[in-house]
C-alpha positions as CSV (number, residue, x, y, z in Angstrom):
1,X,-79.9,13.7,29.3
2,X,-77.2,15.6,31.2
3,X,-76.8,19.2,30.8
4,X,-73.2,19.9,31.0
5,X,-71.8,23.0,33.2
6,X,-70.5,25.9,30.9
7,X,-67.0,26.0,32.1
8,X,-65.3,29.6,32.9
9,X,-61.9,30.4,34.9
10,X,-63.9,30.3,38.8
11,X,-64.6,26.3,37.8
12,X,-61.7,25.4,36.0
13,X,-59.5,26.4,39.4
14,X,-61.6,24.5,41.3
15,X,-58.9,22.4,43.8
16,X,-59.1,18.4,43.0
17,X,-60.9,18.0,46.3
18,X,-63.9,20.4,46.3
19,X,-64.6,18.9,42.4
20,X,-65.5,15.5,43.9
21,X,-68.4,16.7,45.0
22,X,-69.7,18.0,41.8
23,X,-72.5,16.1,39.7
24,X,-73.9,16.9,36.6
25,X,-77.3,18.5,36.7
26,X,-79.6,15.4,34.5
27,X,-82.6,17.8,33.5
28,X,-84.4,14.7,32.9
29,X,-84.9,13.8,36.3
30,X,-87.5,17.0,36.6
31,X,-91.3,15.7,36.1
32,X,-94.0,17.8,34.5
33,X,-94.9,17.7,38.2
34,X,-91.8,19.0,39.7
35,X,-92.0,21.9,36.9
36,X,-95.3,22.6,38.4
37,X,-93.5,22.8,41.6
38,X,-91.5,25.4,40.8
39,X,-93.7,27.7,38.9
40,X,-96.1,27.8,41.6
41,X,-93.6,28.9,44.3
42,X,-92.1,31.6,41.9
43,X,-94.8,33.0,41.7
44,X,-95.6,33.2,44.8
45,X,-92.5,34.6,45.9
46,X,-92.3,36.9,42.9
47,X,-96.1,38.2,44.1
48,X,-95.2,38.5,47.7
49,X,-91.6,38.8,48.0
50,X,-91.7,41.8,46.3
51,X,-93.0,43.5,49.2
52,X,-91.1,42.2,51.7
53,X,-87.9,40.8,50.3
54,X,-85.0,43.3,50.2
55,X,-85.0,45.3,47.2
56,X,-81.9,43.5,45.4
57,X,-84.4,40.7,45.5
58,X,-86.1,40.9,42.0
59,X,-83.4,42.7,40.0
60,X,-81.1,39.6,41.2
61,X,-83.8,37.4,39.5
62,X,-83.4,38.9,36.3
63,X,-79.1,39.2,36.5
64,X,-79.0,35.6,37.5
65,X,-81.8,34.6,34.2
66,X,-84.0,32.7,36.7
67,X,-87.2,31.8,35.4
68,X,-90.6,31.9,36.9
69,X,-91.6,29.5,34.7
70,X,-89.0,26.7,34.3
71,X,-87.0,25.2,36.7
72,X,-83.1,26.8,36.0
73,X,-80.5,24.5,34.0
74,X,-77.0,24.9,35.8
75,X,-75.8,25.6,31.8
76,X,-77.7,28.7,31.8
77,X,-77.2,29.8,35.6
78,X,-73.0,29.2,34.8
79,X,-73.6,31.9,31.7
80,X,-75.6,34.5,33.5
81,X,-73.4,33.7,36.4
82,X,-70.4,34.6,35.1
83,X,-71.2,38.0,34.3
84,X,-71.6,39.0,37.8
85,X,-68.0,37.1,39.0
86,X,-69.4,34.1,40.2
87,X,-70.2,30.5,39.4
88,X,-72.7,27.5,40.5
89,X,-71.9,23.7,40.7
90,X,-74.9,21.2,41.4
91,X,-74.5,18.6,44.3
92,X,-76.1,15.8,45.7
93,X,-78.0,17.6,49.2
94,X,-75.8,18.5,52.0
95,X,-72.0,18.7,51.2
96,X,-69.8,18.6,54.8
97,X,-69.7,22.1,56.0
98,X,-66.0,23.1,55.5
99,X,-66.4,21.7,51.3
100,X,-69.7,24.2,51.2
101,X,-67.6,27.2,53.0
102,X,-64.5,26.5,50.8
103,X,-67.0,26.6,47.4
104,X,-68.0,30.1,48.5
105,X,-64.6,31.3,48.8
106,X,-63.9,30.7,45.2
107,X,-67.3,32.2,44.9
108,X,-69.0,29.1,43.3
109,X,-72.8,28.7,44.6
110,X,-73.7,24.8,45.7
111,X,-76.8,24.3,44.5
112,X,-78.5,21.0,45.1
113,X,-80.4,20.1,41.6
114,X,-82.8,18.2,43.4
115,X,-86.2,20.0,44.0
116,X,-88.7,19.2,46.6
117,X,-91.9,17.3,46.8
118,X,-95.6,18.6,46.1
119,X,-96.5,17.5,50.1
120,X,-93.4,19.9,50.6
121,X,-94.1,22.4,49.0
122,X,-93.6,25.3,51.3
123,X,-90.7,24.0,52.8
124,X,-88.4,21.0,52.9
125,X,-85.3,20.4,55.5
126,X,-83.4,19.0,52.3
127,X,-81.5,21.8,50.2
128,X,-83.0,21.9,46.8
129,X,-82.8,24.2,43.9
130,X,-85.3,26.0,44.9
131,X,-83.8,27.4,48.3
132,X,-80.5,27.5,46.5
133,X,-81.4,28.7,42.7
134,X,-84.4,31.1,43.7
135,X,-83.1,31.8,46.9
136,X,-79.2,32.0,47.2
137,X,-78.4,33.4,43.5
138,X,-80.7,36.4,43.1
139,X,-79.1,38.3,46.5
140,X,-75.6,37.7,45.1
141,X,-76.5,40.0,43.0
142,X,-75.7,43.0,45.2
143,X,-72.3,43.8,45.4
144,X,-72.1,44.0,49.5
145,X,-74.0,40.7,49.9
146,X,-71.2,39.1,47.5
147,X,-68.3,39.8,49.1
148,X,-69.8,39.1,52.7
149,X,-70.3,35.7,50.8
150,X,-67.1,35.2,49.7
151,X,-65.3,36.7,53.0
152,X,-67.6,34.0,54.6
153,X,-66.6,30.9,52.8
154,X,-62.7,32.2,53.2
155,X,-63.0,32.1,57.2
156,X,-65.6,28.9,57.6
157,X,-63.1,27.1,55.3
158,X,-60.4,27.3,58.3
159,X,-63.3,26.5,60.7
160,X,-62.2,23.7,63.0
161,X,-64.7,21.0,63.4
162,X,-65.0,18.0,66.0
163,X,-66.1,14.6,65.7
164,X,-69.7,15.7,67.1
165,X,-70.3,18.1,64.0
166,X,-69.5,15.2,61.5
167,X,-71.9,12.8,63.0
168,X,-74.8,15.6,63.0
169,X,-73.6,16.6,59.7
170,X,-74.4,12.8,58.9
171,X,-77.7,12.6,60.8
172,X,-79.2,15.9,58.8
173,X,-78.4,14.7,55.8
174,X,-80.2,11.4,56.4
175,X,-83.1,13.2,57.8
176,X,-83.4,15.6,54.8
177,X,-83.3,12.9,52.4
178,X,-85.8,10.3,54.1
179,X,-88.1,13.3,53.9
180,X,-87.8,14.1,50.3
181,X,-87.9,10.6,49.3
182,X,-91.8,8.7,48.5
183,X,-92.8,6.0,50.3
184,X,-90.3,6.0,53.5
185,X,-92.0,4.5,56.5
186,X,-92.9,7.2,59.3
187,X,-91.2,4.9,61.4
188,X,-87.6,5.6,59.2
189,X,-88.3,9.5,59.5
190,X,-89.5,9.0,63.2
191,X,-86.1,7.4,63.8
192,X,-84.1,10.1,61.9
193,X,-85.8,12.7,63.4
194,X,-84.8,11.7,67.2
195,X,-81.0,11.1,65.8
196,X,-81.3,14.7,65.1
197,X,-82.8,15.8,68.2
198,X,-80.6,13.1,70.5
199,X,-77.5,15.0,68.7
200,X,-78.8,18.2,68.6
201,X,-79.5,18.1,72.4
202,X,-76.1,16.2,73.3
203,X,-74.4,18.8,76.3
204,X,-70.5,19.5,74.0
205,X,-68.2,22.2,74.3
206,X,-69.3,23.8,70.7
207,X,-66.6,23.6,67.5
208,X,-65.9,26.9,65.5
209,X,-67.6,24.7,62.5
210,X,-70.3,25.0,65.1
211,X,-70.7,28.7,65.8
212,X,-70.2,29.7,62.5
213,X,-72.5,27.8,61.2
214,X,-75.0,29.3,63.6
215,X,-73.7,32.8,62.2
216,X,-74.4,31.3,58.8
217,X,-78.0,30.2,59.5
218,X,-78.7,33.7,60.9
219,X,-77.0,35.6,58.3
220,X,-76.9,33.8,54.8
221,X,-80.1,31.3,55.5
222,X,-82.5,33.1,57.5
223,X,-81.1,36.8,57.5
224,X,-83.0,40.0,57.6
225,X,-82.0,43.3,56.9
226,X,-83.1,46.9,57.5
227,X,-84.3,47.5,61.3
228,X,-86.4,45.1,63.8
229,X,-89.7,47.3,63.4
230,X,-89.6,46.9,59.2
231,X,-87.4,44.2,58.3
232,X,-86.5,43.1,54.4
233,X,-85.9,39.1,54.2
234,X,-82.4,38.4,52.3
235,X,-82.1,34.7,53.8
236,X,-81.9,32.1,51.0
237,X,-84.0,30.1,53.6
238,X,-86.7,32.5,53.9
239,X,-86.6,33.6,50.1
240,X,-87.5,30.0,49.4
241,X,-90.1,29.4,51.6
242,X,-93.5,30.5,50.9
243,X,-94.7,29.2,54.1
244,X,-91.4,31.0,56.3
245,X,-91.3,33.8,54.4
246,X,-95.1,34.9,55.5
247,X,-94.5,33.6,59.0
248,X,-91.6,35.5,59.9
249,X,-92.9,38.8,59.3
250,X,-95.5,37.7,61.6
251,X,-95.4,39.5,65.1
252,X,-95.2,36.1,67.1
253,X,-91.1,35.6,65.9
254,X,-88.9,38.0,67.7
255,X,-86.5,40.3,65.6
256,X,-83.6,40.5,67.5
257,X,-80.3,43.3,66.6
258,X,-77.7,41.2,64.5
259,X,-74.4,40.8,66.4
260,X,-72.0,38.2,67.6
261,X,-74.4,36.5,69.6
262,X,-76.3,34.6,66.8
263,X,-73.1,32.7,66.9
264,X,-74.4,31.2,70.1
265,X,-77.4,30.7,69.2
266,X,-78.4,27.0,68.2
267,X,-81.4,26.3,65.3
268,X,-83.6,23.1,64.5
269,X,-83.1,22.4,60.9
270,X,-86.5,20.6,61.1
271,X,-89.1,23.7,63.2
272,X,-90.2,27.2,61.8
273,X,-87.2,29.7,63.7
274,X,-88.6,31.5,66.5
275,X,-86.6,34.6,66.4
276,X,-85.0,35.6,63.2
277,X,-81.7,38.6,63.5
278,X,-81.5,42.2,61.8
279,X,-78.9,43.2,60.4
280,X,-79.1,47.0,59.4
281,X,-77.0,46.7,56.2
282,X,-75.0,44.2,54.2
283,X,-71.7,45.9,55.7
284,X,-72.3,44.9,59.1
285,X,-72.3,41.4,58.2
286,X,-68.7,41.9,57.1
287,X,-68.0,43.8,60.7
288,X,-69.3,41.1,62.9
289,X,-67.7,38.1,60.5
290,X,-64.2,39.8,61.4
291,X,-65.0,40.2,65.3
292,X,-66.0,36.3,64.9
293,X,-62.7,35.4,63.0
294,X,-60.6,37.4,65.6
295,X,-61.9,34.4,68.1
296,X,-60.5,31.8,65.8
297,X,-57.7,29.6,66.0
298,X,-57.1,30.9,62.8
299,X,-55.9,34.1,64.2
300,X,-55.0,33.3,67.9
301,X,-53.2,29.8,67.3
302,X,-51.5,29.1,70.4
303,X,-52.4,26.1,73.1
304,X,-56.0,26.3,72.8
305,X,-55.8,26.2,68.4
306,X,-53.3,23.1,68.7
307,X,-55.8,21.6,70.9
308,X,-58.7,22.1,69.0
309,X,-56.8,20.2,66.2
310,X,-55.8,17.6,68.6
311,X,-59.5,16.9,69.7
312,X,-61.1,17.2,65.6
313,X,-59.1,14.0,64.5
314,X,-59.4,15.4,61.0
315,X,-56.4,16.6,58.9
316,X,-55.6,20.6,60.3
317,X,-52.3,22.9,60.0
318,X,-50.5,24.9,62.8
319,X,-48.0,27.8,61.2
320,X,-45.4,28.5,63.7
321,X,-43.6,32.5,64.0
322,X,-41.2,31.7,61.0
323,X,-43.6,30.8,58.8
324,X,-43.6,27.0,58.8
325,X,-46.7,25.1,58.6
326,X,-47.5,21.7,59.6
327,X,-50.3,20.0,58.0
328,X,-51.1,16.0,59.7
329,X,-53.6,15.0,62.2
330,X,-52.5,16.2,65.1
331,X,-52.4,13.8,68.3
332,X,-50.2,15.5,71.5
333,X,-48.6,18.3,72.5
334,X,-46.8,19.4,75.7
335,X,-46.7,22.7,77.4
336,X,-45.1,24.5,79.9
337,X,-46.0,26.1,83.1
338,X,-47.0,29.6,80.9
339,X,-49.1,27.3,78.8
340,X,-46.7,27.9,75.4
341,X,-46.5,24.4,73.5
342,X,-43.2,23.2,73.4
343,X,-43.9,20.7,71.7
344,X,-45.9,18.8,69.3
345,X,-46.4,15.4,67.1
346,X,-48.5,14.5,64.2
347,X,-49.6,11.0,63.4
348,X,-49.6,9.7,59.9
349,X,-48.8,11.2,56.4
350,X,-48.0,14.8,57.1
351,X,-47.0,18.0,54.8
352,X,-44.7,21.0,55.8
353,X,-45.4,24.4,53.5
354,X,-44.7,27.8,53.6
355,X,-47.2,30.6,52.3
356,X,-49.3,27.7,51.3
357,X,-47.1,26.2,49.4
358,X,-45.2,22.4,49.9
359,X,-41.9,23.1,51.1
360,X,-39.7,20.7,48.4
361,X,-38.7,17.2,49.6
362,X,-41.1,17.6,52.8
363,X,-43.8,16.2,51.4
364,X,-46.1,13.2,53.0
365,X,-43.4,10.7,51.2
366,X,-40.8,11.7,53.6
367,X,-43.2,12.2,56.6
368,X,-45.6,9.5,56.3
369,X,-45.0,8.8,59.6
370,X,-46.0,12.0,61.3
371,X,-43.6,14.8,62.5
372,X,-42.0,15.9,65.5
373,X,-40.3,19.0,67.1
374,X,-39.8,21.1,70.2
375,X,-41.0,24.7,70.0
376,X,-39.5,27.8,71.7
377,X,-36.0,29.3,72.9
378,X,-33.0,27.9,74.2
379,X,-31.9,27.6,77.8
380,X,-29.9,30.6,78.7
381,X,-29.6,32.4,75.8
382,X,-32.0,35.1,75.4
383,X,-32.0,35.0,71.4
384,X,-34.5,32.3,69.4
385,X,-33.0,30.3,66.7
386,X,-34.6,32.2,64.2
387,X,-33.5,35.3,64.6
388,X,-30.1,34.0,64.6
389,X,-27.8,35.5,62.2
390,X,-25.2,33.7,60.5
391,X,-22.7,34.8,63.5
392,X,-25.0,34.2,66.3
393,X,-24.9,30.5,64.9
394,X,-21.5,30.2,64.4
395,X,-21.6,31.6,68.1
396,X,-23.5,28.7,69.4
397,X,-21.8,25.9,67.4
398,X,-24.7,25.7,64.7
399,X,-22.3,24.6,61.5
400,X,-23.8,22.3,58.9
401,X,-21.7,19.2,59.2
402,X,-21.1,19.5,62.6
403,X,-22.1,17.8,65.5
404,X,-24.4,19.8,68.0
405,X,-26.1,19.5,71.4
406,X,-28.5,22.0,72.7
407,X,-31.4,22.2,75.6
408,X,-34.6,23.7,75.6
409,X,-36.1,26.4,78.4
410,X,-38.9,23.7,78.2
411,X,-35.7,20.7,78.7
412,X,-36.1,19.5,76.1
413,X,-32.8,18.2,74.8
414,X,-31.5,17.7,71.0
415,X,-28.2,16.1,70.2
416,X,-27.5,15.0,66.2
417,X,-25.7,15.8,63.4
418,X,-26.4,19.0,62.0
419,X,-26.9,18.7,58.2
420,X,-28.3,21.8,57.0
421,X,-31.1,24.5,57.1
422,X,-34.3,26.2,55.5
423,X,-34.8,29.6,55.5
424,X,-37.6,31.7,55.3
425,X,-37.9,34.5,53.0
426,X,-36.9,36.6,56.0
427,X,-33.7,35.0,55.9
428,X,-34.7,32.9,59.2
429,X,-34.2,29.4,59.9
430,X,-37.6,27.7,60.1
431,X,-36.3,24.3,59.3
432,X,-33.1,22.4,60.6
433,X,-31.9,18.8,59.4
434,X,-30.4,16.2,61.8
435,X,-28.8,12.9,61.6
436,X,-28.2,10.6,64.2
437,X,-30.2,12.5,66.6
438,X,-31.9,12.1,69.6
439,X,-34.8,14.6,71.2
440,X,-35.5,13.8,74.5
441,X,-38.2,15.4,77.5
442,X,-37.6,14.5,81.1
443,X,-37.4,10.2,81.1
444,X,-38.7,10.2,77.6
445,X,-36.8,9.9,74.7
446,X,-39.1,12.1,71.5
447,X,-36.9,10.9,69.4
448,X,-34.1,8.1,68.8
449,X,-31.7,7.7,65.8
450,X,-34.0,4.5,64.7
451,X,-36.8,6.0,63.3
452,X,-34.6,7.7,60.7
453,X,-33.6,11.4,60.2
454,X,-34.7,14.1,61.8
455,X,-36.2,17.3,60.8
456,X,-37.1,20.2,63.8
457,X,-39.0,22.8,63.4
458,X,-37.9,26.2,64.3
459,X,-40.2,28.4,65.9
460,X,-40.6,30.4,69.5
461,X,-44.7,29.9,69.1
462,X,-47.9,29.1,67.2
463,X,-49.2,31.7,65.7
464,X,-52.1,30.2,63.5
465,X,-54.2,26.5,63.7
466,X,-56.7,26.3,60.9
467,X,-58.7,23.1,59.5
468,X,-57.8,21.4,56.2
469,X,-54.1,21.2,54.6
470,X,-51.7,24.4,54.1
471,X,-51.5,23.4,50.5
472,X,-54.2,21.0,49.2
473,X,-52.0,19.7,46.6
474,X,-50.0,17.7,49.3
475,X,-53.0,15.1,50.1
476,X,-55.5,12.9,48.1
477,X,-58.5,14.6,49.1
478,X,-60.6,12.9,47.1
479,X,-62.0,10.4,48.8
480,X,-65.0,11.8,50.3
481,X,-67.7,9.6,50.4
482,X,-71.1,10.3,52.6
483,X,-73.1,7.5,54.7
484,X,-76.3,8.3,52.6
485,X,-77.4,9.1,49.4
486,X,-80.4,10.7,47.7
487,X,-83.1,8.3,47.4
488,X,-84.3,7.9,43.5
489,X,-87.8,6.4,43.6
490,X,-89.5,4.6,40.1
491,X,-92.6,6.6,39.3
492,X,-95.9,4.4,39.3
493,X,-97.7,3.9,36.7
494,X,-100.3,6.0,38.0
495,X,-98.1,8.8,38.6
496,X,-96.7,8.8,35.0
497,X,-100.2,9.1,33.8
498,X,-100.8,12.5,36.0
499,X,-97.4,13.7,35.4
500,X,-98.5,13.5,31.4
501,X,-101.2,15.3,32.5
502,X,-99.2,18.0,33.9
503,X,-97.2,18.2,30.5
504,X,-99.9,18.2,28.4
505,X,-101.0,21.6,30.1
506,X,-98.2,23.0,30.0
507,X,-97.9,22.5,26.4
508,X,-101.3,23.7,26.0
509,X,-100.2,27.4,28.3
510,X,-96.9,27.6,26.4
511,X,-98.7,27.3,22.8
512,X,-100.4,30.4,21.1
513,X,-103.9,29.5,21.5
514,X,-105.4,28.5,24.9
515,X,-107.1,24.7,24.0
516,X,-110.0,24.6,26.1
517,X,-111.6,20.6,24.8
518,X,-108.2,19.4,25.6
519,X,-108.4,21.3,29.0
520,X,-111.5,19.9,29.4
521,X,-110.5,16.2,29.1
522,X,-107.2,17.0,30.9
523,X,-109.5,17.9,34.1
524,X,-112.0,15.2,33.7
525,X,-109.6,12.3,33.9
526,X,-107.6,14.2,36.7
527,X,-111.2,14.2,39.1
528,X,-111.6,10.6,38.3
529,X,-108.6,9.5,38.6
530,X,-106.1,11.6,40.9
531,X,-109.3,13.3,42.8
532,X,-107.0,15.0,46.0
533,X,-104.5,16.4,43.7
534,X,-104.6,20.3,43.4
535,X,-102.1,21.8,42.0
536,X,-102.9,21.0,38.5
537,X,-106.8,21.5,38.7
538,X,-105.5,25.7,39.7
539,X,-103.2,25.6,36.9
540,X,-106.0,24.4,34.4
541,X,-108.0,27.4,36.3
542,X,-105.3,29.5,35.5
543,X,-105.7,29.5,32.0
544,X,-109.7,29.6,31.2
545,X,-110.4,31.9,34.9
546,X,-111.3,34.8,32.7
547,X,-112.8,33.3,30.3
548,X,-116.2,33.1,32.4
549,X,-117.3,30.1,31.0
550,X,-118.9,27.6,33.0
551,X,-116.3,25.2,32.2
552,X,-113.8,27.7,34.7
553,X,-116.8,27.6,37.2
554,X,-117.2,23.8,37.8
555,X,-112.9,24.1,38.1
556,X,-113.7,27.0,40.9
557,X,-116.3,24.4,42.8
558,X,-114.1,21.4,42.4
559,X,-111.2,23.6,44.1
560,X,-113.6,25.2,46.8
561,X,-114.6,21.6,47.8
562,X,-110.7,20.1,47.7
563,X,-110.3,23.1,50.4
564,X,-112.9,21.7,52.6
565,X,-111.3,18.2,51.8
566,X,-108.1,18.9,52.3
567,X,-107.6,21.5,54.8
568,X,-103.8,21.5,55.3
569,X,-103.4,22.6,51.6
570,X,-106.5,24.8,51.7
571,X,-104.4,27.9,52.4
572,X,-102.4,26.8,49.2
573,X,-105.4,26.7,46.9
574,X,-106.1,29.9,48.0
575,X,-102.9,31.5,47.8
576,X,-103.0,30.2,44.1
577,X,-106.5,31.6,43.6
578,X,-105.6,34.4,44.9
579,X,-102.7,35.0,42.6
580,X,-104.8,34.0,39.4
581,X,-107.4,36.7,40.7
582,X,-105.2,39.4,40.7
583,X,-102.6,38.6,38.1
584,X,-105.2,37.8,34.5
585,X,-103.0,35.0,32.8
586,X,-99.9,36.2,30.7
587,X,-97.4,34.5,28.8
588,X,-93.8,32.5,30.5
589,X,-92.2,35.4,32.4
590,X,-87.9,35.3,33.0
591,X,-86.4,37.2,35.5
């Protein structure tokens, strides 16, 4: 069955092309075992979080309605969400990075509704609603955190990325699903694993996708807050892990200051972090994430932003100094000897807005071919076309109707019929029609009268290059489809019959009375049959440990000797022990 998302204004505006990537959450698809999954980590984390998490940690539990109990349906986390301004969609794993930053800004959480194995219990590459339900949603909860959030997901959404960032993009969302899947060959993860690590070790110039992706693994994922000698864990990352979360306030991973320089610091997806960053407070997030965006193309635009555009090959926008943007793919430029562009072309369907808006009749119908224009002032007169006045123009023969020939300081040289103008707001020209016009640059001609009219942007510079379109409406952006998708494998036979096991205790801890012959049973067949399993022998523990019966003792034994069978979960039987030792058994907890 598919639980539906409650709907509320942050979903319903929601662009076209971040809605693709939306599936329903099927609540089905969660086994008794996968239930089991989730209790046993909330608990931890509940038990020892509380002493180490920052202290927004546990009341965000309760605002968000997570329980400890039951994995969260995306119907209840949308009503409880809504309360506190924000939203959650479900996904399918990794989304590309610039879709994850751009759900943030219309603070929507992406959670993945798939949850993690039992062999990965402590931590899993893949995202899953465990690092993003119990670990992104309760810290949104504080008011400082939120809006570092949202700010976040504003500036990453104008990221530029580069053809490098989409393959590795690609490759870790192979790896994490080959490793949540049953029954993949060692040789299939081996493989993925070195894709990673070939791409992760590949010598490129990094993209602002990149570095701010860095900033949001050291911030948002695997953050710490207070001061380096008694740090608070706010990282979903961390909050999710029961295994990270107790290794990284171990003395062997260095605390380091947070500050610009995380952005330069690369992670492995795939290996425990080896030095975590401190922030002191949730407001000096917000500090650092403005001294990063003042590096941006974003904010700087010139050369080095059309450039970055040039080299992504994905679909970006340059605003010029009237206004004008120019969304395409971007494919040359020239400049001059100050390194100003003076020009620049677009390949394929391309989009001209203004304050993010189309700019009517210049839509990708009329400029499915790409767009052209020169940039800059004109030879010998000290005044740019747009701050022309209507005399100025009338000073330089610019009359609509007319015909007009003018040079460039670059030399580049335009000669058409003038047809008519756009302005600006301002009252500036920022766009000028031409027929029968030609646009020419040393020997080459830009521009000839056969490829149709022609419309030039008017502009001394480039003042911002972001990624993405100016105005999303002007492109069909839904089209997104990933190399790889999550891996559904058919439960055998055998493991339906232990997952019934698992429901049938839970039925028996959620009932009034505490069933101890059906326990019994229950724990019998599971040593026969399913003799390495752990997880549910504790949880049968769990409800007759203080009974002191000798039924709970021969549970105790058979979990003792699974320790000295199975020594890489030991240290989770114990944890779980340890729990049920000092928390006596008490009735479905929600936060």
């Amino acid at each position: 069955m598919e639980m539906n998302i409650e709907t509320n204004e942050l979903l319903d505006r929601l662009p076209p092309h971040l809605k693709q990537y939306i599936k329903p959450q099927d609540y089905e698809q969660y086994t008794p075992i996968n239930q089991a999954v989730w209790r046993y980590v909330m608990r931890k984390n509940v038990d020892y979080l509380s002493k180490v998490a920052h202290k927004s940690y546990l009341g965000g539990l309760k605002k968000t309605g997570i329980s400890i109990d039951e994995i969260p349906s995306m119907y209840g986390m949308n009503r409880i969400l809504k309360e506190i301004g924000w939203a959650a969609v479900a996904v399918d794993g990794f989304i590309p990075p610039n879709a994850f930053m751009e759900f943030q800004a219309y603070k929507v959480l992406v959670i993945a509704s798939d949850i993690r194995q039992l062999e990965n219990i402590e931590y899993t590459p893949a995202p899953d609603i465990i690092h993003e339900g119990a670990g992104h949603a309760p810290i949104i909860a504080s008011p400082d955190y939120a809006e570092y959030l949202r700010r976040f997901g504003e500036v990453g959404a104008k990221a530029i990325s580069s053809a490098h960032d989409m393959d590795m993009y690609e490759a870790v969302r192979e790896l994490s699903i080959l490793k949540e899947a049953e029954g993949i060959s060692a040789d299939l993860i081996h493989a993925a694993e070195n894709r990673v690590e070939e791409l992760q070790n590949k010598k490129v110039k990094p993209s602002e996708i990149s570095l701010i992706r860095n900033l949001h693994w050291w911030t948002v994922e695997y953050g710490m807050v207070g001061t380096v000698d008694n740090p608070k864990i706010y990282g979903a990352g961390l909050l999710s892990s029961i295994g990270e979360s107790v290794w990284c306030m171990k003395d062997e991973v260095k605390k380091i200051p947070y500050s610009i320089d995380a952005a330069y610091q690369d992670f492995d997806i795939t290996k425990p972090q080896p030095q975590l960053y401190v922030t002191p407070d949730f407001a000096y997030l917000q500090e650092v994430l403005e001294e990063f965006a003042n590096t941006m193309a974003v904010r700087k635009g010139g050369w080095r932003g059309l450039k970055k555009l040039i080299k992504s090959k994905q679909l970006g926008t340059i605003e010029i100094s009237t206004g004008l943007q120019i969304s395409g793919r971007f494919s040359r430029m020239i400049k001059n000897e100050d390194n100003e562009v003076v020009y620049f072309e677009t390949e394929g369907e391309t989009a001209l807005s203004y304050r993010e808006k189309e700019v009517i009749g210049h839509g990708v119908s009329r400029h499915k071919n790409g767009f052209r224009s020169p940039l800059g002032k004109l030879k010998g007169i000290n005044l740019a076309i747009e701050n022309m006045g209507p005399r100025d123009l009338q000073a330089y023969d610019f009359y609509d109707g007319k015909p007009i020939a003018f040079e460039f300081e670059s030399g580049i040289t335009v000669a058409g019929l003038n047809v008519t103008g756009i302005r600006n707001l301002r009252g500036e020209l920022m766009l000028i029609q031409f027929t029968d016009c030609t646009v020419t640059y040393k020997n080459e001609v830009l521009f000839s009268p056969e490829m149709g009219n022609f419309d030039m942007a008017v502009g001394k510079e480039i003042t911002s290059a972001f990624a993405g379109a100016a105005d999303y409406h002007s492109f069909n952006l839904v089209h997104h489809v990933s190399n790889s998708e999550t891996i559904r494998v058919q439960l055998s036979e055998k493991e339906k019959m232990l997952n019934s096991f698992y429901k049938k205790v839970r039925e028996v801890r959620n009932s009034n009375a505490i069933d101890t012959t059906k326990l019994q049973q229950i724990f019998e067949d599971v040593k026969e049959n399913h003799a390495t399993d752990w997880l549910l022998p504790l949880e049968i523990y769990e409800l007759v440990a203080n009974t002191a019966s000798e039924f709970s003792k021969v549970i105790l034994d058979h979990l003792l000797n699974l320790k000295q069978q199975r020594p890489k979960v030991a240290h989770l039987i114990e944890g779980g022990l340890s729990l049920i030792s000092t928390n006596s058994y008490s009735a479905p907890t929600t936060y």
